[in-house]
C-alpha positions in Angstrom: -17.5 31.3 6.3 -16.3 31.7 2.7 -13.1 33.0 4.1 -12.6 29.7 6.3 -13.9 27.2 3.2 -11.2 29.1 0.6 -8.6 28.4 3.4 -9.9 25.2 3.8 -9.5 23.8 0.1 -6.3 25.7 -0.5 -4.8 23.8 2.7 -1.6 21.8 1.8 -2.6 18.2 2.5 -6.1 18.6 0.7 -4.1 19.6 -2.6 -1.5 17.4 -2.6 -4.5 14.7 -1.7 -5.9 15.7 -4.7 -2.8 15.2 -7.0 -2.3 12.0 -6.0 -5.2 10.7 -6.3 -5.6 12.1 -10.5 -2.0 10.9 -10.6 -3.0 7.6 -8.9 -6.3 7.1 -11.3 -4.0 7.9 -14.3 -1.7 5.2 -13.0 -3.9 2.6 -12.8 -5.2 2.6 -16.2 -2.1 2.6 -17.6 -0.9 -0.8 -15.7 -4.5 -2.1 -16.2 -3.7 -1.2 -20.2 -0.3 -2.7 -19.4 -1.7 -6.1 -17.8 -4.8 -6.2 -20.7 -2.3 -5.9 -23.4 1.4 -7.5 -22.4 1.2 -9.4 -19.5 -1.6 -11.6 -19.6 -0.9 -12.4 -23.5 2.8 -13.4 -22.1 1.3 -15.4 -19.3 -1.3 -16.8 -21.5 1.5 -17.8 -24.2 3.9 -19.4 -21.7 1.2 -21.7 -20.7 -0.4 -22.8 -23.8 -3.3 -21.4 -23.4 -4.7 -18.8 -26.6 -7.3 -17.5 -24.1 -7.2 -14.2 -22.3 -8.1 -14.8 -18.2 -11.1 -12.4 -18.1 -12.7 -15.1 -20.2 -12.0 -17.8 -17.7 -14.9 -18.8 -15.9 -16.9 -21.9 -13.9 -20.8 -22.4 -14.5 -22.7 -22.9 -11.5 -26.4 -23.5 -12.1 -26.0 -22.0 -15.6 -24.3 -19.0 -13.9 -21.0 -18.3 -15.2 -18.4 -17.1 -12.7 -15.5 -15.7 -13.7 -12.1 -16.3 -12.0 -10.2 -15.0 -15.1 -11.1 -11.6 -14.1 -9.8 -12.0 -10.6 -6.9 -13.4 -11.5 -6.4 -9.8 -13.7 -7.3 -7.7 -10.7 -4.4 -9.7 -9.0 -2.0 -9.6 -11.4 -2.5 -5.7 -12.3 -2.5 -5.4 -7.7 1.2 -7.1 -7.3 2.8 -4.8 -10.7 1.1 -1.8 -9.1 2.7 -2.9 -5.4 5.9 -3.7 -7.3 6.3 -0.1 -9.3 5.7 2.0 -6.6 7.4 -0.2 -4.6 10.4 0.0 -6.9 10.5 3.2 -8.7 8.6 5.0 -5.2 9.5 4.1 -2.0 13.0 2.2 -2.5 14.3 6.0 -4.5 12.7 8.3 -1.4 14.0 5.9 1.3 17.5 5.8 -0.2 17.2 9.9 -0.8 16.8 10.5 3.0 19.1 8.6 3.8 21.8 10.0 1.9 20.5 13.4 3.2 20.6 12.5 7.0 16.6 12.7 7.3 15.9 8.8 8.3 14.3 9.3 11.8 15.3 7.4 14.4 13.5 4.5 15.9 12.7 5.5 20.0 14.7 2.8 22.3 11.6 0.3 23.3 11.4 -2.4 26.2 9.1 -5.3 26.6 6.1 -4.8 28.9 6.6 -8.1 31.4 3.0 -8.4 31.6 1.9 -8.8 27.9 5.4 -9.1 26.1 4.3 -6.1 23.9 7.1 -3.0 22.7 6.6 -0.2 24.0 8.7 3.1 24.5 11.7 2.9 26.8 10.4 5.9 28.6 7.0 4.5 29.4 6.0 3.6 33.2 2.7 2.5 32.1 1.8 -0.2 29.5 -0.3 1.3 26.5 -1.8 -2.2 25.3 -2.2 -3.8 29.0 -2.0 -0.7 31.2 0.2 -2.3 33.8 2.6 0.3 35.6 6.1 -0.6 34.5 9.2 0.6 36.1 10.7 3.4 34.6 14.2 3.0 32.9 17.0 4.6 35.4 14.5 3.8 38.3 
């Protein structure tokens, strides 16, 4: 049982899991540094306004609801999307390309019972389960 719990944590997926997800937490305080600090000082500046947006709020019935702090939350959300968009995804996909490893897309037809894709090969729909003539039949 010990054997199977070793193999278990040492697995591939459950390490590399594990990196990312330090890596990922380390990340995010850095652009949440990055959108305390820079950003929403710039954003604040441009429009006039000498307040920071976590202390933007409403009062409702002498509550106080704070919209400034969403509007962080999005602003930190679309330059996290953006980085790893940018310095991530766009690098790997350009990578495998140039290395021949960009798989292919499998030839698809349109069911003619629900209009959805599915695989060329198919002779039965997988979102309507109609029987659909098979291609070369």
């Amino acid at each position: 049982m010990l054997k199977e719990f070793k193999a278990f944590l040492l697995r591939g997926n459950l390490l590399d899991l594990a990196v990312a997800v330090v890596i990922g937490a380390a990340f995010t305080a850095l652009v949440n540094s990055l959108v305390k600090s820079v950003v929403t000082p710039l954003i604040a500046a441009i429009f006039g306004s000498s307040t920071q947006f976590e202390n933007l709020y409403i009062g409702l019935n002498g509550q106080k609801i704070y919209y400034g702090q969403v509007i962080d939350a999005l602003i930190t959300f679309i330059l996290v999307s953006a980085v790893v968009f940018f310095l991530v995804i766009k690098p790997v996909n350009a990578l495998m390309a140039r290395l021949g490893r960009v798989a292919d897309e499998a030839p698809m037809k349109s069911c003619p019972h629900c209009c959805s894709d599915v695989p060329e090969a198919a002779t039965r729909c997988a979102y309507c389960t109609s029987d659909l003539v098979a291609a070369g039949a």
